[in-house]
C-alpha positions in Angstrom: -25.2 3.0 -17.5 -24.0 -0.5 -16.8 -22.1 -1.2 -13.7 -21.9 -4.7 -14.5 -18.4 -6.1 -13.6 -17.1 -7.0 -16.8 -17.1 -11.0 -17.9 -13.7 -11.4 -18.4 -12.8 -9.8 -15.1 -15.6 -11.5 -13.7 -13.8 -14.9 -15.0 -10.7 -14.3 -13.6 -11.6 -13.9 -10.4 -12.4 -17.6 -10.8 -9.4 -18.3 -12.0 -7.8 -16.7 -8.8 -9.9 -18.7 -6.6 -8.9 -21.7 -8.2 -5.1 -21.2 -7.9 -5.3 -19.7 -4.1 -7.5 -23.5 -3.5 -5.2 -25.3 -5.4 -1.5 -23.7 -4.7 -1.6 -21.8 -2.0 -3.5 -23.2 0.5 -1.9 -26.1 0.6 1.6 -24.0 0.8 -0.9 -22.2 3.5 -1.4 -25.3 5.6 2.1 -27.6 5.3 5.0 -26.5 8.3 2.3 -25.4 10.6 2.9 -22.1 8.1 -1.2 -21.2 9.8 1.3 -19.8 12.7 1.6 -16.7 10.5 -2.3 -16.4 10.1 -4.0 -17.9 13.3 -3.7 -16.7 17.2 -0.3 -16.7 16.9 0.5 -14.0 14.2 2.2 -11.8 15.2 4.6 -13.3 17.4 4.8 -15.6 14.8 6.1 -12.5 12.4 8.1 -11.0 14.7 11.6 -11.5 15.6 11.2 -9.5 19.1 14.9 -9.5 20.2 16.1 -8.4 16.2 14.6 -4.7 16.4 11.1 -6.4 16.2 11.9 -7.1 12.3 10.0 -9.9 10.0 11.3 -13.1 10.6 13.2 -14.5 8.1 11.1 -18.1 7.7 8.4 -15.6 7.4 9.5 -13.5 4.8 10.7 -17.0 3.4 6.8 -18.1 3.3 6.1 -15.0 1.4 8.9 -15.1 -0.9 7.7 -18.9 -1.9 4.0 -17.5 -2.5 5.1 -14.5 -4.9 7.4 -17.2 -7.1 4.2 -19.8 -7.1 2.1 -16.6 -8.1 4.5 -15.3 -10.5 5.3 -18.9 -12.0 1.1 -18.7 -12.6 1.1 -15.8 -14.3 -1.0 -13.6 -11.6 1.8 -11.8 -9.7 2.6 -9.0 -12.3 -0.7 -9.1 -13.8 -1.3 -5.1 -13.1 2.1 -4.5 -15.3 2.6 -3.8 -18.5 3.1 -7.2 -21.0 6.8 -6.5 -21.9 7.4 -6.8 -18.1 5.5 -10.3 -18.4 2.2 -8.9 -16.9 -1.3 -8.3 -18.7 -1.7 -4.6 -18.7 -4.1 -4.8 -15.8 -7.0 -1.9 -15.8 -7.5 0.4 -12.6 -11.0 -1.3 -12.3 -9.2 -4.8 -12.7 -7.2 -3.8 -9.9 -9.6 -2.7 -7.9 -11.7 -5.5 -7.9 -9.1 -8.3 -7.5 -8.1 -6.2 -4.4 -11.6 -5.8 -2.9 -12.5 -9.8 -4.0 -9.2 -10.9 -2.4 -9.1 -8.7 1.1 -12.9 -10.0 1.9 -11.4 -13.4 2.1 -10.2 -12.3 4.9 -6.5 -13.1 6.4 -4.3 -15.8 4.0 -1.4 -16.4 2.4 -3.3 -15.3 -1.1 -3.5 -11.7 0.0 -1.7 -10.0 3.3 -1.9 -6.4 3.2 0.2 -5.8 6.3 3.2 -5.4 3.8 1.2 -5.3 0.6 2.0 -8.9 -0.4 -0.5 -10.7 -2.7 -0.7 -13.0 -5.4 -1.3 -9.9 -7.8 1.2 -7.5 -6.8 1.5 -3.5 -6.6 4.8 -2.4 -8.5 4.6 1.0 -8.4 8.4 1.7 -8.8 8.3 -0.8 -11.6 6.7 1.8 -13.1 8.6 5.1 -11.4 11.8 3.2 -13.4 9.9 3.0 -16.6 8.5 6.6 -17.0 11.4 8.2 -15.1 14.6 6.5 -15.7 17.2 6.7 -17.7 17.3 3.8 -20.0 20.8 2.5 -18.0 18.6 2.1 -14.8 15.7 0.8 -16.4 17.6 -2.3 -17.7 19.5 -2.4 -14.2 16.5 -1.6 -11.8 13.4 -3.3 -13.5 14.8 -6.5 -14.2 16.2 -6.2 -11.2 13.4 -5.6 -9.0 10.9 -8.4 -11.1 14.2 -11.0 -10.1 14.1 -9.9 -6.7 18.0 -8.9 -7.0 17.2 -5.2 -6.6 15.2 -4.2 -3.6 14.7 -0.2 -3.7 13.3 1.7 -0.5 11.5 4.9 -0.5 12.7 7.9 1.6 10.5 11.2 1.5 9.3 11.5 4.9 11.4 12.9 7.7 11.3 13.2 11.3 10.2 16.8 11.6 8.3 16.6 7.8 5.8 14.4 7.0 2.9 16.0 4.6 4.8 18.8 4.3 7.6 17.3 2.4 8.7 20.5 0.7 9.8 21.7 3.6 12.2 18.7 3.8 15.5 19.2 5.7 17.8 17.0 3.5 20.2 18.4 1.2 22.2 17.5 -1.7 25.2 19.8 -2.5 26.8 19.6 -5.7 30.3 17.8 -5.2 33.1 16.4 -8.1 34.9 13.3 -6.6 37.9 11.7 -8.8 36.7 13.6 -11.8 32.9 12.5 -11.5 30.3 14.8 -11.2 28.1 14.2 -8.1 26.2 15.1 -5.0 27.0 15.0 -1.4 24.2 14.1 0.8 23.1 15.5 4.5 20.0 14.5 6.5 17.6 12.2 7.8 14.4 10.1 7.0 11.9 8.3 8.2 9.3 5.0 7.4 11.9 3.9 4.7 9.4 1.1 4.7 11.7 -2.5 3.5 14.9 -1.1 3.9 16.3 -4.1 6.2 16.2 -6.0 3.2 16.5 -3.4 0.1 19.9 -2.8 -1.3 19.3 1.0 -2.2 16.8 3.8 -0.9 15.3 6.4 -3.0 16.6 9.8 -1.4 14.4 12.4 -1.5 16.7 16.3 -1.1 16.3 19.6 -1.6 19.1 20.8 -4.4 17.6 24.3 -4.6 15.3 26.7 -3.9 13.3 27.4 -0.9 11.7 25.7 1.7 8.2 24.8 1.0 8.6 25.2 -3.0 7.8 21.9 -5.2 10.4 22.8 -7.1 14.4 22.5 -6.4 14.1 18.8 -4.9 15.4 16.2 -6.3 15.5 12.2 -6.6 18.3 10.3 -5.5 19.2 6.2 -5.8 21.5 6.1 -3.2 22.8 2.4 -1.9 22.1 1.2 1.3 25.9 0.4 1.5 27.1 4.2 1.0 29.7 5.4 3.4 27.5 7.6 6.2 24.2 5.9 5.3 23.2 4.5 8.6 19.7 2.3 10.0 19.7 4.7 13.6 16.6 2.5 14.9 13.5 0.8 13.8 10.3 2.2 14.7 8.0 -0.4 16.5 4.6 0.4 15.5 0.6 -0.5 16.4 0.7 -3.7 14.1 3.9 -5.8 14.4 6.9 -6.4 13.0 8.0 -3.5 11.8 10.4 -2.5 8.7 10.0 0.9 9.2 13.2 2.3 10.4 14.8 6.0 10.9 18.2 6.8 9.0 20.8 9.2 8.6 22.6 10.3 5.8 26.0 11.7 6.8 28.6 12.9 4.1 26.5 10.5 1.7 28.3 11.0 -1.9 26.8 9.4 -4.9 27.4 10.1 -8.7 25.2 12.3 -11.1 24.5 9.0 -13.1 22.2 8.3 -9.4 19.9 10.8 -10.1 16.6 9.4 -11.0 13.9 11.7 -12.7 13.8 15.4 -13.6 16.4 17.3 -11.4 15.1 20.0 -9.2 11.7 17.6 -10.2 11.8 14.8 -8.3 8.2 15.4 -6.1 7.0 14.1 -9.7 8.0 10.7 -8.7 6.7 10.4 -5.1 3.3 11.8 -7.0 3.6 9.3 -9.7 1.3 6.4 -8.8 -0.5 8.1 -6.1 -3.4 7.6 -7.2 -3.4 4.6 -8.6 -1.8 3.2 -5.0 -5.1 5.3 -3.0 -7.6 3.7 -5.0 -6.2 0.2 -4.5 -6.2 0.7 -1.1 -9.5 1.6 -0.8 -10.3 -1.0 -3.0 -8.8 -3.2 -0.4 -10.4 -1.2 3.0 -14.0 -2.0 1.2 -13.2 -5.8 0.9 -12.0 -6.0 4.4 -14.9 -4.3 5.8 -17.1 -6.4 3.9 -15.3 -9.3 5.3 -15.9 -7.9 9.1 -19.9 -7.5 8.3 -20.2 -11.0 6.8 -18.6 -12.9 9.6 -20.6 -10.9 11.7 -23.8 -12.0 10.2 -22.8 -15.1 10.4 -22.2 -15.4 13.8 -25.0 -13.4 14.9 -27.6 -15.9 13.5 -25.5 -18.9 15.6 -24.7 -17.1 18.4 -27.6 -17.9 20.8 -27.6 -16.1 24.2 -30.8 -16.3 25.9 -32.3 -18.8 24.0 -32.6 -17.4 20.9 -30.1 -16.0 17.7 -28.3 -12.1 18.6 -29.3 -11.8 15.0 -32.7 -11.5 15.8 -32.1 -8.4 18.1 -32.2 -4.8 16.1 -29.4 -3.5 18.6 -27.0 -6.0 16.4 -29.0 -5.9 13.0 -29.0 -1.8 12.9 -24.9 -1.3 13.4 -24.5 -4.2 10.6 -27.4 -3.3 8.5 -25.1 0.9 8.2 -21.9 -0.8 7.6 -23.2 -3.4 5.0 -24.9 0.2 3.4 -21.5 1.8 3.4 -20.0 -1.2 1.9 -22.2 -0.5 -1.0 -22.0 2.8 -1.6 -17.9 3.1 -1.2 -17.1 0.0 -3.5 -20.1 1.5 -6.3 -17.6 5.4 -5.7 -14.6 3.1 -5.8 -15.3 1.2 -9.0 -16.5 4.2 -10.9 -13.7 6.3 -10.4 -11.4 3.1 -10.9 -12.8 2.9 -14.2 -13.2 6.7 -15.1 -9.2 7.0 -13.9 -8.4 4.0 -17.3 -10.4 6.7 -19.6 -7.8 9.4 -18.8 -4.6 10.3 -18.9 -2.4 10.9 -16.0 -2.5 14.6 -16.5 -6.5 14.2 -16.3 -6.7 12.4 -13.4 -4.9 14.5 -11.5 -7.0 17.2 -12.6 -10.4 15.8 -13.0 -10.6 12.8 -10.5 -8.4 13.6 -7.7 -10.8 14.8 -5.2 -12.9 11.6 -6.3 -9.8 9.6 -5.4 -9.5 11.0 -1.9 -12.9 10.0 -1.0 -12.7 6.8 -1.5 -9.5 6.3 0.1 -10.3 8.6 3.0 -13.7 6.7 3.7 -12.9 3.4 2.8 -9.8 3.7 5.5 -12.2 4.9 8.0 -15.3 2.1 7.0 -12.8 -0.8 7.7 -11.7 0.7 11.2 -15.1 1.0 12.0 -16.1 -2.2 10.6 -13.2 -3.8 12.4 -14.6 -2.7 16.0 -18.0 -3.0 14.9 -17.5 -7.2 14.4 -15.2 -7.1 17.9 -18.2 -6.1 19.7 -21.2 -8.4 18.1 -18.4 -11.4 18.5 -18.0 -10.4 22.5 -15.0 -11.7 24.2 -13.6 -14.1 21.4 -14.0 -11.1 18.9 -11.7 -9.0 21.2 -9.3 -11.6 21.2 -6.8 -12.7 18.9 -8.7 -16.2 17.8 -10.4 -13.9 15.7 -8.7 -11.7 12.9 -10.1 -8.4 13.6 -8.0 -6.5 16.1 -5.6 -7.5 13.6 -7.5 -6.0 10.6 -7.9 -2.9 12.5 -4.5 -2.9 13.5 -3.2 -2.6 10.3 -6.2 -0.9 8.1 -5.6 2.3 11.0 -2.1 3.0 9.1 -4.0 3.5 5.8 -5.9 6.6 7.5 -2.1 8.3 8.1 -0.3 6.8 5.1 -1.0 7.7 1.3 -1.7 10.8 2.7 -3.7 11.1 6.2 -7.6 11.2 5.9 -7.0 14.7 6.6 -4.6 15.9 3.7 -7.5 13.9 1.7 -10.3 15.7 3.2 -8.7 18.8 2.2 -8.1 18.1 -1.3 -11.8 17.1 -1.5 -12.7 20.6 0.0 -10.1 22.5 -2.3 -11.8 20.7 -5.4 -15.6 21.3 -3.7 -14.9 25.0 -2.9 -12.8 26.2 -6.2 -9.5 26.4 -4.5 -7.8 23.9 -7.1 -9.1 23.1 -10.7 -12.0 25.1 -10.7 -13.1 24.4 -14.1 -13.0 21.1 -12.9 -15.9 19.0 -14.3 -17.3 18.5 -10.2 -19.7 15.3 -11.6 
């Protein structure tokens, strides 16, 4: 077995450090832009008297970043070539993402809204597998020139893992001549939508509730008569682009329907596990990031005359995490590269539960992590001169989204116990 990182992976990691040194730090460090990264972050971020959404010279700052990165040829690296990327593997991925989170906060990598200098396009590739070839010329050259921003609605107020019991409908409805669907209900977390131009509508067109079958896809634009931002939802880590909306009387044509009718869960399932082991890819290189700043100070840190490092009571806790580290990033990579040896189908059979445990321990390593380098840094660790109450801030969403650790913990049980795929190779 060789669980050597390959060369030419190994080699463009250089390559990455190179262009974060010599593009975007500087772009880091010019218009006092370390606002957005230092003490000040968050209320840097945050336009508090605007719903608590990004503000705009910071989404400006990110903007800049992903056309430097894309003009360098890293930003749709993970994409296929005729979308300009270079057909990046599941281990490539994962790797870039660990090696770039345990640099710890920068304009090269900010996973509070999953912006990086190698981007995730996940419904780059929903559009290519699903769409109709009308809305793949429309949507995916839109999206890569930033003229088509698409949100994602699935959860709802009442419904959140349980999305088949969803409480949205879509009725059938002819308007003018043209075949269409009439829209009722409400959703939550549309994560983006105060700058996206059209939501994907998640709605039951048949069937019963809590069947995967009879809901279906919807691209529905944000300027639709009866589609309506009710409030956005301030959350733990700040701003927030998470808003609650309604859909009242919301008509749009058949020609809006993205994916199998009556099939749309398909789509929300689509790069799920490609998105859970990046994120754990990313957890890992966070944590690692908490336990070797930790180290670090520990051996300057002198109270009483002599390093904390030499104490056990601060070696032990560090010494576990550091362990962890190891073992969740060795799971991580080997399933990253066992998922590029199969199909879709295959992973979803074969892999699955392997997926949930690295997401669902990776999420909870970094928390811990995270808390763990707040209390060996004392006072200026609880503070916000250092970036971990910010790491943990954000890193505790990724143990509710992509499926809580829970719904994960299940699926590893189901796999474990014979209740789904049992002739499941369990290795």
């Amino acid at each position: 077995m060789d669980f050597e990182i390959p060369q030419q992976l190994r080699d463009y990691l250089t390559v990455l450090d190179d262009f974060i040194e010599k593009e975007i730090k500087p772009l880091e460090q010019q218009d006092d832009n370390m606002r957005f990264f230092d003490h000040r972050r968050e209320h840097a971020r945050t336009d508090w008297d605007n719903d608590g959404l990004p503000r705009e010279d910071w989404e400006d700052l990110l903007r800049e970043m992903r056309r430097v990165a894309d003009a360098a040829g890293h930003l749709r690296y993970a994409l296929p070539e005729e979308y300009g990327g270079a057909n990046g593997s599941n281990l490539d991925m994962a790797v870039i993402r660990e090696h770039l989170a345990a640099k710890g906060l920068g304009l090269h990598n900010d996973l509070q809204n999953e912006s990086s200098i190698v981007g995730n396009f996940p419904q780059v590739l929903m559009f290519r597998d699903f769409g109709t070839e009308e809305q793949k010329k429309v949507f995916i050259e839109g999206m890569l020139a930033g003229t088509h921003k698409v949100a994602f609605g699935l959860t709802e107020p009442e419904h959140g893992s349980d999305a088949t019991w969803m409480e949205t409908r879509g009725v059938p409805e002819k308007r003018d001549g043209v075949d269409g669907w009439l829209i009722n209900g409400e959703k939550m977390w549309n994560t983006g939508l105060h700058v996206a131009n059209y939501d994907m509508i998640f709605a039951r067109t048949s069937g019963d509730d809590g069947s995967a079958k009879g809901i279906t896809c919807f691209l529905v634009p944000t300027d639709t008569e009866g589609f309506k931002i009710e409030e956005y939802l301030w959350t733990f880590n700040m701003p927030t682009d998470h808003p609650r909306i309604s859909l009242t009387n919301v008509w749009v044509p058949d020609s809006a329907v993205l994916g199998p009718r009556e099939n749309g869960l398909v789509l929300a399932q689509h790069f799920v596990h490609e998105n859970r082991i990046r994120q754990a890819a990313s957890s890992v290189g966070a944590a690692q990031f908490c336990v070797n700043e930790s180290v670090e100070y520990a051996k300057n840190r002198k109270p009483f005359g002599k390093p904390l490092a030499t104490n056990q009571a601060i070696q032990f806790p560090l010494v576990e995490a550091h362990t962890e580290c190891e073992m969740i990033r060795t799971l991580v990579h080997k399933t990253a590269w066992q998922m590029d040896q199969m199909t879709k189908p295959e992973v979803a059979i074969r892999l699955s539960d392997k997926v949930s445990m690295c997401n669902y321990r990776a999420n909870r390593l970094v928390c811990q992590a995270a808390d763990l380098a707040m209390q060996v840094h004392g006072g200026i660790g609880y503070s916000r001169h250092k970036p971990f109450e910010h790491i943990y801030r954000h890193h505790r969403r990724y143990r509710i989204t992509e499926g809580a650790e829970e719904i994960q913990i299940r699926k590893v049980g189901g796999h474990l116990f014979g209740y789904i795929n049992k002739n499941a190779d369990r290795r």
